[in-house]
Structure formats: C-alpha cells, structure tokens
C-alpha positions in Angstrom: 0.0 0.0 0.0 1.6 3.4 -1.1 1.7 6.2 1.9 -0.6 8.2 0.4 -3.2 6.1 0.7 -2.3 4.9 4.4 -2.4 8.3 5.4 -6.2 8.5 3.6 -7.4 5.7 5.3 -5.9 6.8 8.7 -3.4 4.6 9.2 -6.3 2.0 10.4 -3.7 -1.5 10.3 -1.9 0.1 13.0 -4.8 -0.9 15.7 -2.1 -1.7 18.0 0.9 0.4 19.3 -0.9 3.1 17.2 0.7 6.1 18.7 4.2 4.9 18.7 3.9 3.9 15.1 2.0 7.1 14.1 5.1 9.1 15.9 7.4 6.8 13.4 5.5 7.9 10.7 5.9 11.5 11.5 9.5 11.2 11.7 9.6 9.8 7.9 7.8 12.3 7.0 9.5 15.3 9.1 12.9 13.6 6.9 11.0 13.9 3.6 9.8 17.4 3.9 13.7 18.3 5.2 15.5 16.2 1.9 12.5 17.5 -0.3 11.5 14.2 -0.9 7.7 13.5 -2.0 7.3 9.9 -0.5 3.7 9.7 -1.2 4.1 7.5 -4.2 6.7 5.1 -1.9 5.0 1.5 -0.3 4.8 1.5 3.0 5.7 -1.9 3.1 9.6 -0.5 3.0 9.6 0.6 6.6 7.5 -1.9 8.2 8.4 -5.3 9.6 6.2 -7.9 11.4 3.1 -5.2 11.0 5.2 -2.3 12.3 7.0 0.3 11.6 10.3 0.2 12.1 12.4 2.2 14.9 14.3 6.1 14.0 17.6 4.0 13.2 16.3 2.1 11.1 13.7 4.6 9.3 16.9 6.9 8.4 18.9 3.6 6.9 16.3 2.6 4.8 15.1 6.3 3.6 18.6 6.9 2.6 19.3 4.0 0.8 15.9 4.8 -1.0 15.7 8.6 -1.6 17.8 10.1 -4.6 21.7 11.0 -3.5 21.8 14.1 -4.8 18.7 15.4 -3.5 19.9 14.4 -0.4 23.2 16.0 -0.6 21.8 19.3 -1.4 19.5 19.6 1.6 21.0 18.1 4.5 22.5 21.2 5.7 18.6 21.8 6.5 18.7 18.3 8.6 19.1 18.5 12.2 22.5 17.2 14.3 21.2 13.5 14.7 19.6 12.6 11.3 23.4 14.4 10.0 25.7 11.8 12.2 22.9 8.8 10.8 24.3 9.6 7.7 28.0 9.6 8.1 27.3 6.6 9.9 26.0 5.2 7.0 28.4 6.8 4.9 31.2 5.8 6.5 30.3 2.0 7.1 29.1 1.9 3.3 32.5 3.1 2.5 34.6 0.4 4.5 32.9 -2.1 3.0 33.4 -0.8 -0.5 36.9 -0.7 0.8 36.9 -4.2 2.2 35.3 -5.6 -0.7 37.7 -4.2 -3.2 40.6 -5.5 -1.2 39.3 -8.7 -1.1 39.5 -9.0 -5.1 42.5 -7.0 -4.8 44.0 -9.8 -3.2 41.8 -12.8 -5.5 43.2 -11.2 -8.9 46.5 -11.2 -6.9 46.4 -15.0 -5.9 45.0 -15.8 -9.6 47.8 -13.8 -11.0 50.6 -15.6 -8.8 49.2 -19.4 -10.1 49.2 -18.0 -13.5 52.7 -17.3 -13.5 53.5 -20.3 -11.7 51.8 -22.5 -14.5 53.8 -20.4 -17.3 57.2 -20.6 -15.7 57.1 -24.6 -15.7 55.2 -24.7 -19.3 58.0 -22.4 -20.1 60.7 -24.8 -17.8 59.5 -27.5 -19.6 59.8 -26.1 -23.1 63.1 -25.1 -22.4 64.3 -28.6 -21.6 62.5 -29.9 -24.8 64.4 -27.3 -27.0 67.9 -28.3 -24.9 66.9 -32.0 -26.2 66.2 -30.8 -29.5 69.6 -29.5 -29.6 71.6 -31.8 -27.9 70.2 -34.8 -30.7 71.1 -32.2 -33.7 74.9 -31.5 -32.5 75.2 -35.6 -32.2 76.1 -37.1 -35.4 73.1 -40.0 -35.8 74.4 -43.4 -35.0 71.6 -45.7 -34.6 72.2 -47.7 -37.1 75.6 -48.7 -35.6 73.8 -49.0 -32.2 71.2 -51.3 -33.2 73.7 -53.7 -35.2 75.7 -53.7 -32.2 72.8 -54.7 -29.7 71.5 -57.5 -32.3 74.9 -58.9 -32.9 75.6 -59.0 -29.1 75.4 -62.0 -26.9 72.7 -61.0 -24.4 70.3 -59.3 -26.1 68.0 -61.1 -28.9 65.6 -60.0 -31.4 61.9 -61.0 -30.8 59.4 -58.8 -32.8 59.4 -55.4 -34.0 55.7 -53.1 -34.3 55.7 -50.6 -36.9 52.9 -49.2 -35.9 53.8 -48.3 -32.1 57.6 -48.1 -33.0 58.6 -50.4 -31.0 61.4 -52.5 -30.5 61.0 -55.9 -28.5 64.0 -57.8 -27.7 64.8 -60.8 -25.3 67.3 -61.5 -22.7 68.7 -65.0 -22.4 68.1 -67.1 -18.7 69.0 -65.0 -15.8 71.0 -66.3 -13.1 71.2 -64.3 -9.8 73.7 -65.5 -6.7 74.0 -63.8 -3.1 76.5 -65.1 -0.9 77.0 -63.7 2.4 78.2 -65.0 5.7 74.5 -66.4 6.7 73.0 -66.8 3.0 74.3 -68.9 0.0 71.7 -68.8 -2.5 71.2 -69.1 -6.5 67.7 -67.9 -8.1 67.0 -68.9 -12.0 64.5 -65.8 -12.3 63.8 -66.2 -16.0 63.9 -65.1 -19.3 63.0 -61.2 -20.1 61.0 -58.8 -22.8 62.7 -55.5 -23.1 60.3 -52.9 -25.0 62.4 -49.9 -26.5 59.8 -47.3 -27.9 61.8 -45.6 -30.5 59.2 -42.1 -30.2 58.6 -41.6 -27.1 62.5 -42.8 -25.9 60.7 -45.2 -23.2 61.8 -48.2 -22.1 59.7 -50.9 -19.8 60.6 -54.3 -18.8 57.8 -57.5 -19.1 57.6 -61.6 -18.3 58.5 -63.5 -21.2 59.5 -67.6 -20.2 59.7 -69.2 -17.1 59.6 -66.0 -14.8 59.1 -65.7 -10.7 56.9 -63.1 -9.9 56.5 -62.1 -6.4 52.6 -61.0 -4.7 53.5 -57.4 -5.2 54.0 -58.0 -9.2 58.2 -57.7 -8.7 59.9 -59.8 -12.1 63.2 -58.9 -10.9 64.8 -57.6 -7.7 64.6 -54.1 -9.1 61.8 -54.7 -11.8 58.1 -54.4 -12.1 55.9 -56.2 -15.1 55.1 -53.5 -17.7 57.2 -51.0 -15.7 60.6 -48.8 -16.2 63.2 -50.3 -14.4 64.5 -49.0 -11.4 68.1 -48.0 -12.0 68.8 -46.3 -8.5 71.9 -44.5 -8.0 72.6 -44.2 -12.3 69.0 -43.4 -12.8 70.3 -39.6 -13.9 72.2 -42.0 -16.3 69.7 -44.0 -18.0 67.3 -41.0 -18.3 70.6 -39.0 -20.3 71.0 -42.0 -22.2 67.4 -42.4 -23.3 67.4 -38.1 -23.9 70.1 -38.7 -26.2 69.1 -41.7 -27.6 72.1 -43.6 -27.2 70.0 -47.2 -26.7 73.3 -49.3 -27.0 74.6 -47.1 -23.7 71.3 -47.2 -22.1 70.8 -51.0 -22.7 74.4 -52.3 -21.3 73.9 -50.5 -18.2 70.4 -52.3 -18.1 72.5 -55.5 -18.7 74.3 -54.6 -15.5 71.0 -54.3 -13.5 70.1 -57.8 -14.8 72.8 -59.5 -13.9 74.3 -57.6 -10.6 72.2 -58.2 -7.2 72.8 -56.1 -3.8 70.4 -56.5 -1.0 71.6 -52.5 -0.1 70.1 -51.2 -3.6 66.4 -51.4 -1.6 65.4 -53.8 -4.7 61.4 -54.2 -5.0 61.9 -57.7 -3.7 65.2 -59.3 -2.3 66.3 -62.2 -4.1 65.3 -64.6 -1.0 61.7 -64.0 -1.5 62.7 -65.2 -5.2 64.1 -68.1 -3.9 61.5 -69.1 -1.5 59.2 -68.9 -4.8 61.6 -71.4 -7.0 61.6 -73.9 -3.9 57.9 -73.9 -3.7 58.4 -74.4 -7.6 60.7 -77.0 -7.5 58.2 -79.0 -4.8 55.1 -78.1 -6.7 57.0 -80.0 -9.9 58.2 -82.7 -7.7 54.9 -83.6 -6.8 53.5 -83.8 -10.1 56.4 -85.6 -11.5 55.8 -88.5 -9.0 52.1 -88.5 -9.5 52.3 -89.0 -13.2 54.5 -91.9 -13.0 53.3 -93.9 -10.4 51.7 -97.4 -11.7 48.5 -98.1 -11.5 46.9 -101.7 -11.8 43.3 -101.6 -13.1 41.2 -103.9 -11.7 40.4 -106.2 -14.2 44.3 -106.2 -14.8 44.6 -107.4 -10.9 42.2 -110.5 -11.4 43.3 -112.2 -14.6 46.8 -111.6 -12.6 45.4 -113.7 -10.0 43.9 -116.2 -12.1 47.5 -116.8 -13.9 49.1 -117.2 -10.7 46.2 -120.0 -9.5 47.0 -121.9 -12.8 51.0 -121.3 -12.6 50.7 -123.2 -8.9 49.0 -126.1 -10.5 51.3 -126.6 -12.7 54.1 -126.5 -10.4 52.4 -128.9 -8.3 52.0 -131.8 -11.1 55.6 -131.4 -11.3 56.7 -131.8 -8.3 54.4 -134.9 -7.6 56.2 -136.6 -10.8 59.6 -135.6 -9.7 59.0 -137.3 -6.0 57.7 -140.7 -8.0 60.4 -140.5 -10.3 63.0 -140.0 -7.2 60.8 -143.0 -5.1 61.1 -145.5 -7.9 64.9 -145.5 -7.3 64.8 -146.5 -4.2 65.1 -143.2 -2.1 62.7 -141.4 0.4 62.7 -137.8 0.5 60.7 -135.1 1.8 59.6 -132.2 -0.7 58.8 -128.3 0.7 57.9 -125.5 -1.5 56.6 -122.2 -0.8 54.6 -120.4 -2.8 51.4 -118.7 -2.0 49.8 -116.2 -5.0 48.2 -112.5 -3.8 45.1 -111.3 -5.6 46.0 -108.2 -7.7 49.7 -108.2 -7.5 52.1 -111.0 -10.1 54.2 -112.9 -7.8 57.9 -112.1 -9.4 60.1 -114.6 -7.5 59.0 -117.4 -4.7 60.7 -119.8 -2.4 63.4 -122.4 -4.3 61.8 -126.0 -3.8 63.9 -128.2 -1.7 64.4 -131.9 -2.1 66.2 -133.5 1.4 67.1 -137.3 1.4 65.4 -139.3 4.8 68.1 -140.6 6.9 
C-alpha cells in the first residue's frame, strides 16, 4: 500500500501500538519534507516489519538508501545534528565495506595472478628442456644404425618382434641367473627369461615376463623390476634417463644389462632375491609332486584278477611237477621229503618265490 493512501485511510492497520507507530510515521515524513523528498508515491511496506514500523535508526537507513543521492546532498544542511551523524554513519560503514570488498579481489586477482605465473614458468621450464633435447640430438652425429647392429649382434640381447605401428622394439634376454653369498645366506635364483620394449618415439623403455619367470605377490619380475614398468636403475637413474634423452639405446641398454645381472640387497630392490628363492623352492616341490604322480603305476582292476587267475593256474602246474619228480625220485629206491613255498596274492604278479627243496630221509 503506497503512503498516500495509508495516510487517507488513517493509518487504520496500526490498531495496536498506534501512537508509537504514528510518531514513526511522523518522523519519515519530518525527513521527507527536510531532503524535499515527495514519498507519497513510496510502499509503505519498506519501513514496516512484522506489521510495524520500524524504529528512527532504522527509518533513516532505509530512507537513505531509497531517496535520490543528490537530492539528499543538497539539503541536509537543513537536517538537524542527529539525522546528520545517521548519515556519516551510514556513509562511512558503506564506504569500508566498499573498501573491504575491493581488497578482497584485490587480493583474489593477486592470488590468480601468482598461479598464473606459476603454471607459465614450468610450461615455459619444460619447453626449455625440450628445446635443450632438441639441440643436444642435432649436434650428435646420428648413429643408430651402428647402435642397433651392435645390440643384435651381441650376446645377451635377442631380437623377438618389431611393431611398426607403435615403433617399438621388442628384444629378449637369455636365462637370468642371480647368486648372493653372504656370511649367513648362499643362495642361486633362476629368475627367468626377459621382454625388453624400446619405444623408439617416445624414448621409453619398460621391462615384461617373457619364459619361465618368478613373480613375487607385489607384481616384482626382478629384484629391481616391475611387469610393464621402467626399471628401477637407482643411484645411475640420472644416467639411464641422459641415455634415453640422447638416444644412445646401445649405452642405455648395457647399463640395463648390469641391473640384470648384478644383485645387492643395499640397492632397496622391489623384492630381495630370497623371496625369489623361497618362490623357485615352492616351484621345484610343486614340480616334484606332479612328476611322481604322473609316473606312479597303476593296476586296473580287471588287470589285478586275470593276474590272480594266472598265478592260480601257474601253482598247479608246479604242483604236477613236483608230484612226478617225488615218483620219479621213489622208484629209485630213495625217500625224500619235498617243501615249496609259494602262495599267489590277488591283484599283485608274484615275481620270485621260495626255491623247492628236495632233502634225502636218513
């Protein structure tokens, strides 16, 4: 409801606390008339909360922030000493926390600004160290075709497969043989046979099972090797990264010959070589095992009866023979007294048995 129309109809919502909110409305009014300010036309609603009108405080806040400035300015040396001090007040704290804000994104576009240039000196670090690569490979005269004759013509390292597509060069290592002797441990671990990946763009280089390999629970192929992984190199990792920068593969892949071959528990390896050891004897037994299970002989049943049944007739036999031998020996004259053993087992073929014995009677 516009103020005009309040005052018409007598202020009649303000049935309660009437006077004090009539004496409210007075004062809004006795600041309108001072700034010049027709506030007929303005909603009463502004300066009313919970069904009254707001205190002088507020009434001075909230016709300040809604009259015209400059209408303001021009007239408030006709305002008396307390509506004046209102409006430095307001004034002033307006003004600290234009200040405040303005800092405050002050200091935001200084922050962004810092992370900016941040981000640009390592894009431009980074650059940098791809144009020192780019000139280190022009100045050195290209010898990869003496590298790669050298590597295939060594002794350790084989040709397995080459992928056009991926540029990538596979090659094998032979059977790797690892001993650690020390005053408590004498051991020797056959860990395997190895896929070496060279990627010829990129300059990477990653390790990968190929025959026969141990392979610890935490995916370790090798004491200081992981199954898809870059090797570790330790203390000449600086080395083998320089190497691969420069491209000199025949370099990078004797010192990865070295790391094959070469074991020392103080090199904090992925896995010491007596958890490889432990795996080959579990190996070994697992093997053991099945060997003797697939050779041990087995006698089918019906093998076990006609074995029986042979036996049965064999002791016949041997029977009629030595009843015609005793006649033969009792026809001469003599007495003697024949023993034999020989007793047939069901399912197993009786291989020797007891000699008969013929003793004369005294």
């Amino acid at each position: 409801m516009k103020i005009a129309e309040a005052r018409e109809q007598g202020f009649a919502q303000f049935a309660e606390n009437r006077d004090q909110n009539l004496k409210r409305i007075q004062y809004l009014q006795y600041l309108a008339d001072n700034a010049k300010v027709k506030i007929g036309d303005w909603d009463l609603d502004l300066f009313l909360e919970g069904g009254e009108v707001v205190d002088k405080p507020e009434i001075n806040k909230r016709f300040f922030a809604a009259a015209p400035t400059n209408r303001i300015l021009t007239t408030a040396t006709k305002l008396d000493q307390a509506v004046l001090e209102q409006l430095i007040e307001i004034a002033e704290r307006s003004t600290a926390e234009a200040i405040s804000r303005h800092e405050r994104n002050a200091q935001l576009n200084q922050s962004q600004a810092d992370e900016l240039y941040r981000q640009c000196r390592q894009i431009l670090t980074r650059a940098q160290v791809e144009y020192d690569k780019a000139a280190a490979l022009r100045g050195t005269p290209c010898t990869l075709k003496a590298q790669f004759e050298a590597i295939l013509t060594g002794d350790f390292y084989h040709y397995h497969s080459y992928r056009a597509h991926e540029h990538r060069l596979n090659l094998t290592t032979p059977l790797i043989t690892l001993t650690h002797k020390t005053p408590n441990v004498d051991i020797t671990v056959h860990l395997g046979r190895y896929r070496v990946a060279l990627d010829l763009a990129q300059a990477n280089l990653t390790i990968h099972r190929h025959e026969r390999n141990l392979t610890t629970p935490n995916g370790s192929i090798h004491p200081f090797m992981q199954n898809g992984e870059a090797p570790c190199f330790g203390s000449a990792q600086g080395q083998a990264n320089e190497h691969l920068a420069k491209r000199e593969y025949q370099k990078l892949l004797e010192l990865l010959q070295q790391l094959f071959t070469t074991y020392s528990h103080d090199n904090r390896p992925f896995a010491t070589l007596e958890q490889f050891y432990q795996l080959q004897e579990s190996d070994t037994e697992r093997k053991r095992a099945n060997h003797l299970r697939a050779t041990a002989p087995t006698v089918s049943p019906s093998a076990a009866i006609g074995a029986a049944h042979g036996a049965n007739a064999g002791m016949a036999l041997m029977n009629e023979h030595i009843r015609r031998t005793a006649a033969a020996f009792t026809e001469e004259g003599d007495s003697y007294i024949i023993s034999h053993s020989w007793e047939p087992t069901v399912g197993v073929m009786p291989i020797t048995s007891s000699p008969i014995i013929f003793t004369r009677d005294r």
